[in-house]
C-alpha positions as CSV (number, residue, x, y, z in Angstrom):
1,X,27.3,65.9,132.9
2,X,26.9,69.3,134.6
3,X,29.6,72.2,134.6
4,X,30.7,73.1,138.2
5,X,29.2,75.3,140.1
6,X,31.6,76.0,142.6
7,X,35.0,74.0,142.8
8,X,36.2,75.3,146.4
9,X,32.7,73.9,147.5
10,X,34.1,70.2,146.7
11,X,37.3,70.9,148.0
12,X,35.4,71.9,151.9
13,X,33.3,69.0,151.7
14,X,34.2,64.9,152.8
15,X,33.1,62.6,150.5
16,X,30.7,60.3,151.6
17,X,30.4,56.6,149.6
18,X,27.3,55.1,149.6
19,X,26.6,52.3,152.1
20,X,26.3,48.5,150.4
21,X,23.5,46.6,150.8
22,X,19.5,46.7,151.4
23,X,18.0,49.3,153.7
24,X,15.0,51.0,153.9
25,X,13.9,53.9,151.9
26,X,13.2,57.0,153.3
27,X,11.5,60.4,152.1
28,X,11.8,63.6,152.8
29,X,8.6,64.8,154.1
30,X,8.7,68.4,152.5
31,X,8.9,66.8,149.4
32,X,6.4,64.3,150.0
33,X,3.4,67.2,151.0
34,X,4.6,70.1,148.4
35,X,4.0,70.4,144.6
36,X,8.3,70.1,143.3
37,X,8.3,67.8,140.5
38,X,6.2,67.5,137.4
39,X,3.9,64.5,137.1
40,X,4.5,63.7,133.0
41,X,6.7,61.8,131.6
42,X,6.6,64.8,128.8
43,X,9.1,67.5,128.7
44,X,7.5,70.4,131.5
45,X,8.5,74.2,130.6
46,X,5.8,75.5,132.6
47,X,6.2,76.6,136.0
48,X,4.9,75.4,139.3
49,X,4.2,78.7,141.3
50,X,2.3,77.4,144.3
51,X,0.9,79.3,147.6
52,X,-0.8,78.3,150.3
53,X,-0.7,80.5,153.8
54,X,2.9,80.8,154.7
55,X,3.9,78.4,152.2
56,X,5.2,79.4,148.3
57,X,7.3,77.4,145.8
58,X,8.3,78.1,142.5
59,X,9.7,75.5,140.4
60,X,11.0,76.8,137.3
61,X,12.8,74.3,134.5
62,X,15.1,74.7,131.5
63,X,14.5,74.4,127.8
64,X,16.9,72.1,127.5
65,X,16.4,69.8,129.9
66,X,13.0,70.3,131.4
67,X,11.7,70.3,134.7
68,X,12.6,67.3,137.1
69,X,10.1,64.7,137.3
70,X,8.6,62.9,140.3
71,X,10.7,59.9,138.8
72,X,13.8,61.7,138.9
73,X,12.7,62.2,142.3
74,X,13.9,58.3,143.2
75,X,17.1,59.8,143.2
76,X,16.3,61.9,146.0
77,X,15.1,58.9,148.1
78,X,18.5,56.6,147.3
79,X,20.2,59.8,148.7
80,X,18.0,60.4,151.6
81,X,18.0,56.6,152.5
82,X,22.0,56.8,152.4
83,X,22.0,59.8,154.6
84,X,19.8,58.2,157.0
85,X,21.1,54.9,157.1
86,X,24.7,56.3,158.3
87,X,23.6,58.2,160.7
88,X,21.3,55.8,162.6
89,X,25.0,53.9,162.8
90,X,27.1,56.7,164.0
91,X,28.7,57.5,160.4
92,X,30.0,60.4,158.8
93,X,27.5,62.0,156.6
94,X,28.1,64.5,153.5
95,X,26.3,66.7,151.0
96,X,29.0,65.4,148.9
97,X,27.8,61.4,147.6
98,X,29.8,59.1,145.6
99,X,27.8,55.6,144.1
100,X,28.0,53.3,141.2
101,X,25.3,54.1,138.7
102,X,24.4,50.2,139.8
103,X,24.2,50.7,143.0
104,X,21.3,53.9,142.3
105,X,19.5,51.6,139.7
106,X,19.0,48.9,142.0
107,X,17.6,50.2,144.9
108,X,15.3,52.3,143.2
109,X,14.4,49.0,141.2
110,X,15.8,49.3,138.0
111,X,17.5,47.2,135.9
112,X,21.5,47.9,135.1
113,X,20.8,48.4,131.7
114,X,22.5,51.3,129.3
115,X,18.9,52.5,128.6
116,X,18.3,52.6,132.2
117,X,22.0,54.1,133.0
118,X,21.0,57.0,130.0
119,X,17.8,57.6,131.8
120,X,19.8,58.0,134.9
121,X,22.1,60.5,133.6
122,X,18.9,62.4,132.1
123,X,17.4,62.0,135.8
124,X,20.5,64.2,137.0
125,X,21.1,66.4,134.5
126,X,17.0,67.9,135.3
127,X,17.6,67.6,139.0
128,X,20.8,70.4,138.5
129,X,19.3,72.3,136.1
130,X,15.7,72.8,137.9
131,X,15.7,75.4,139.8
132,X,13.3,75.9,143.4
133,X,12.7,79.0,145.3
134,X,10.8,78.2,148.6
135,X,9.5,79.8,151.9
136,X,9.2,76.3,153.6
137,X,11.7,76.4,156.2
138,X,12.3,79.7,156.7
139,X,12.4,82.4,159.1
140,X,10.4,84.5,157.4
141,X,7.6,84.2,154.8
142,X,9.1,87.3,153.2
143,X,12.5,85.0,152.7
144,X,12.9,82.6,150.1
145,X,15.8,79.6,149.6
146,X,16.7,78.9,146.0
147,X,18.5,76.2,145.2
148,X,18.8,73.1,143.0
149,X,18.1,69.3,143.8
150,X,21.8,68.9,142.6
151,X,24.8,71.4,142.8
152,X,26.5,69.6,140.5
153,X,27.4,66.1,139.6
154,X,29.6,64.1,137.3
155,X,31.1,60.8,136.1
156,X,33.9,59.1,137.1
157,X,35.1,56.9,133.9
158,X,37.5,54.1,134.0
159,X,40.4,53.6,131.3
160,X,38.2,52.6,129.0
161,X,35.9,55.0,129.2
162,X,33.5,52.7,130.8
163,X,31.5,54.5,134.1
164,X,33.1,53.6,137.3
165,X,30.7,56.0,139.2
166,X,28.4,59.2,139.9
167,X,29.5,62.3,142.1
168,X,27.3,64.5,143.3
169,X,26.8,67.2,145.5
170,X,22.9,67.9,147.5
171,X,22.0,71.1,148.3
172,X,21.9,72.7,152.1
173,X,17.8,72.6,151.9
174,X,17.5,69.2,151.4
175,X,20.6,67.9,153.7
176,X,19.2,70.1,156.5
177,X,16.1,68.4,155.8
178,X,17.2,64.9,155.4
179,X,19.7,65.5,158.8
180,X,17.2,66.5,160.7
181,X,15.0,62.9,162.1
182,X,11.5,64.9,162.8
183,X,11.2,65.7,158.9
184,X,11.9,61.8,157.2
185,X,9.7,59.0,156.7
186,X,10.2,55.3,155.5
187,X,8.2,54.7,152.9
188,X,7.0,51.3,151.3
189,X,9.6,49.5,148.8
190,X,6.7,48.6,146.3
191,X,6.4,52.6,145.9
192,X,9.3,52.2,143.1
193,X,6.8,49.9,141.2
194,X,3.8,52.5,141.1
195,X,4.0,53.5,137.3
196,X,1.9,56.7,136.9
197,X,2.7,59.9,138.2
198,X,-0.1,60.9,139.7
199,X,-0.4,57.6,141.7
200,X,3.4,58.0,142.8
201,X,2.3,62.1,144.2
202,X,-0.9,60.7,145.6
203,X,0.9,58.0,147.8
204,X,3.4,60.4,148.8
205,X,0.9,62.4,150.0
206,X,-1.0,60.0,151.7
207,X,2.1,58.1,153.5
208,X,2.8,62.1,154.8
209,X,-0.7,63.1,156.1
210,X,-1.9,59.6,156.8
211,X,1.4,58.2,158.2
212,X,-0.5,55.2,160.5
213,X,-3.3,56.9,161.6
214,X,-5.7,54.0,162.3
215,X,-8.6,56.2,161.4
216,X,-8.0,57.9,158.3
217,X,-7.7,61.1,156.9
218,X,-9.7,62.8,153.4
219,X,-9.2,65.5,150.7
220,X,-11.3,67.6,149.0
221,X,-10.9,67.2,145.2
222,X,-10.1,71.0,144.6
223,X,-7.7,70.7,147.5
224,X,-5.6,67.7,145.9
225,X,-5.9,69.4,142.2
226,X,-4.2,72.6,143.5
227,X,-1.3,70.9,145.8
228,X,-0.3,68.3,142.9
229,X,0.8,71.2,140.8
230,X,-0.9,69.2,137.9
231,X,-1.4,71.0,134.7
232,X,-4.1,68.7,134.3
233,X,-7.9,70.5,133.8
234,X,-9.6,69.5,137.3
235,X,-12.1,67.5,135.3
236,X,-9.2,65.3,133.8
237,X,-7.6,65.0,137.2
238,X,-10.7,64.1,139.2
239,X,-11.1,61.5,136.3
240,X,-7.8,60.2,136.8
241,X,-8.0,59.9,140.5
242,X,-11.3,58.4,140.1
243,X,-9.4,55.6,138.3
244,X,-6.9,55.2,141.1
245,X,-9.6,54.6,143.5
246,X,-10.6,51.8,141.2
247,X,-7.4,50.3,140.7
248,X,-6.2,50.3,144.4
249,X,-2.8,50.8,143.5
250,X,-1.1,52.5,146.6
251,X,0.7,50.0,148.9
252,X,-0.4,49.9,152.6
253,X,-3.3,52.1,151.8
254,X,-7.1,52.3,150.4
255,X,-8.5,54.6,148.7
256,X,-12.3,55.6,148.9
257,X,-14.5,58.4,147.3
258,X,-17.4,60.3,149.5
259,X,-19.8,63.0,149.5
260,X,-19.2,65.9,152.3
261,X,-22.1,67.8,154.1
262,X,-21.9,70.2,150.9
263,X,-22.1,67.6,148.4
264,X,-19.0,67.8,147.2
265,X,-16.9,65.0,146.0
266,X,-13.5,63.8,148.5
267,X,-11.0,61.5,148.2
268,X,-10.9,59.1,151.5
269,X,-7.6,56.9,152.4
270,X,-6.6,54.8,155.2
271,X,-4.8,51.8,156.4
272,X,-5.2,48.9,154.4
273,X,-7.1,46.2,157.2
274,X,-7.8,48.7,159.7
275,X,-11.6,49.4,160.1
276,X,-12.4,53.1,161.1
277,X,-14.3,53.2,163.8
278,X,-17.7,55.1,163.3
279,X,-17.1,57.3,166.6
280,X,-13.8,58.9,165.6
281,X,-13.9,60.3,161.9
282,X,-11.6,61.1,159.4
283,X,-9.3,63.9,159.3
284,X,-10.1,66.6,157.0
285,X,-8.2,68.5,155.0
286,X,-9.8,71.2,153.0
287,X,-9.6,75.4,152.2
288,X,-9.6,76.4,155.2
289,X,-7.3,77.8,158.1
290,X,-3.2,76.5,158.2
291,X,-2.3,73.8,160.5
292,X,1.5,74.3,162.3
293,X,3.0,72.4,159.4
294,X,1.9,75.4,156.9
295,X,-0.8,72.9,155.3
296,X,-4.1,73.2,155.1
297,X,-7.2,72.1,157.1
């Protein structure tokens, strides 16, 4: 359980309670296109210090925790879904969040278990204690927001010491994010069910710059290596992703691998069931200028 950071910030928010029942999970598309979390399930002391054109992030982590993972990440998705979900009904929305450590597991599709409940704790403890400074959003590339995934958060216990719920409070980057309609996407339930990290990033990615294009979109290799913030050789992670093509994994999508004009090897995705039509090709992103979203083309 985190220290707080600033108690008069709790006392000038509302507190919101998370809605019950099923509703569809959304992402935040900044974090779906940008390298923020680590990929390994290993402890990650490393930095991510990224740039591309306008666009720089440094992620840095703490000893003691490590850097926040692309699993802890599921927490930002229950909170984005939440956010979204009372808004589309006309609800009051807050920064500051209230749920049952149930209530988390489940829509992120784990089981209420203690293990599962330890590893959710662990999930927020990296999310306060990474730390992100970012150009992306704004209003000048000389500026940078730093912030955490989590001001603070802590546990409300009953009499007997057993939990009775989490607290927690977002940061204005990601609320502002999350508010704002033009920069979330719903994203496919079975997502929760991809197991490896790199799969999780590459559907992300692909749900973001694909969206429901009918005619698909490609990668270069070098392209994918550098955005994934992967400490991963490029050998090991073209290896990996060649794996991924295999196994098909990403739900709603298919993967392909293809030679460009130069010979070099890119990574192809699409609709699953939709045929691209010969006379309309695939959207390319590569190394070269930056498109209006700050990503490459």
């Amino acid at each position: 359980m985190s220290a707080r950071r600033d108690p008069a910030e709790r006392q000038q928010l509302d507190l919101f309670r998370a809605l019950p029942g099923r509703m569809a999970p959304r992402d935040a598309q900044d974090l779906m296109s940008w390298p923020f979390f680590s990929l390994s399930k290993s402890r990650r002391i490393r930095p991510i210090d990224f740039g591309m054109g306008e666009v720089s992030i440094r992620v840095e982590a703490t000893q003691e925790h490590g850097m926040v993972t692309i699993w802890d990440a599921d927490v930002l998705i229950w909170a984005a879904s939440q956010i979204v979900e009372a808004r589309d009904h006309g609800l009051m929305t807050s920064r500051l969040m209230t749920a049952t450590p149930h209530e988390i597991l489940a829509f992120i599709g784990r089981s209420d278990s203690a293990l599962n409940y330890d590893r959710l704790k662990a999930a927020l403890d990296r999310l306060q204690a990474t730390t992100i400074a970012t150009s992306i959003r704004q209003p000048s590339v000389r500026r940078r927001h730093r912030f955490s995934w989590i001001n603070e958060w802590k546990e409300r216990l009953d009499g007997n010491g057993r939990p009775r719920g989490i607290e927690l409070i977002l940061p204005d980057w990601f609320y502002a994010g999350v508010i704002n309609d033009a920069f979330v996407l719903t994203i496919d339930r079975a997502y929760f069910d991809l197991t490896g990290g790199l799969e999780r990033w590459l559907y992300r990615l692909v749900r973001k710059h694909g969206g429901r294009q009918r005619n698909g979109w490609s990668f270069d290799l070098g392209h994918l290596h550098l955005k994934s913030g992967s400490l991963s050789p490029f050998k090991r992670f073209a290896f990996e992703l060649r794996a991924i093509v295999r196994r098909q994994p990403l739900p709603g999508y298919r993967l392909g691998l293809e030679a460009d004009d130069d010979g070099e090897t890119r990574l192809t995705f699409e609709r699953a069931g939709d045929a691209r039509s010969p006379h309309r090709p695939r959207r390319r992103f590569s190394t070269g200028a930056v498109d209006k979203s700050g990503d490459k083309l």
